[in-house]
N, C-alpha and C positions, 0 to 999 in steps of 0.2 A: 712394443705393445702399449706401455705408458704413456708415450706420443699420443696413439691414437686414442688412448682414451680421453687425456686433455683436452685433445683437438677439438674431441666431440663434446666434449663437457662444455669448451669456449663457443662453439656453432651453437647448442641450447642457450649458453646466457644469451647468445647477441639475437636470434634468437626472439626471447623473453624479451629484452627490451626492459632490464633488472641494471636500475645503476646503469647508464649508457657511457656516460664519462669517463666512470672507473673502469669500465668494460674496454673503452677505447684507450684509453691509457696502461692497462695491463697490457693489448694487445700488441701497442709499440714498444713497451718495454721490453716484451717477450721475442719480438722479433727481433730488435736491434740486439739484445742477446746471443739469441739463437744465430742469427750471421754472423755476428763478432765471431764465435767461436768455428761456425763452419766455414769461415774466411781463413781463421789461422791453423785449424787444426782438420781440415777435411776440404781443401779446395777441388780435391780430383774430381770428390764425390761428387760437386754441385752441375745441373746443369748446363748454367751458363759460366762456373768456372769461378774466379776473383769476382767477374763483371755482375756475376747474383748481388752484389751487396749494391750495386745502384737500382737495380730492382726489388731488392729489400727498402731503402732509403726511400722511392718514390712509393712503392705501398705504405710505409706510414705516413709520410708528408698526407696521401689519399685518406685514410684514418683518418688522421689530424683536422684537415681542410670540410669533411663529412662531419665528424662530431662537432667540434667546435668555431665552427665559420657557417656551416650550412644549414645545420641544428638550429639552432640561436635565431638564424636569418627567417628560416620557415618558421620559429615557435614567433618572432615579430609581428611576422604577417600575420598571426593567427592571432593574436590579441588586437590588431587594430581594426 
């Protein structure tokens, strides 16, 4: 139940559009977390198994590449 209320709490900041950076940088943090753990201690659970943490990995790299490569790129354009 505390999952989900995080989760929901995380979809209102992003969202808001409150702090986008910090937003995007908790988000990777919390994921790479969260797999670490359900990599070592709950693989059965996952749906794709082990192989969930390269689709953990490429969701944040996707984070990453959104906030601070594409952000930045579109805020550019938007002042010239």
């Amino acid at each position: 139940m505390l999952i989900g209320i995080a989760e929901t709490g995380m979809a209102i900041w992003i969202l808001s559009n409150f702090w986008p950076r910090f937003n995007a940088i908790v988000q990777m943090i919390v994921i790479g977390i969260m797999n670490t753990l359900e990599f070592f201690l709950a693989p059965d659970l996952l749906l794709w198994g082990k192989m969930n943490a390269v689709f953990a990995l490429l969701f944040i790299v996707l984070i990453g590449y959104k906030e601070f490569y594409l952000a930045k790129k579109i805020n550019q354009q938007a002042v010239c």
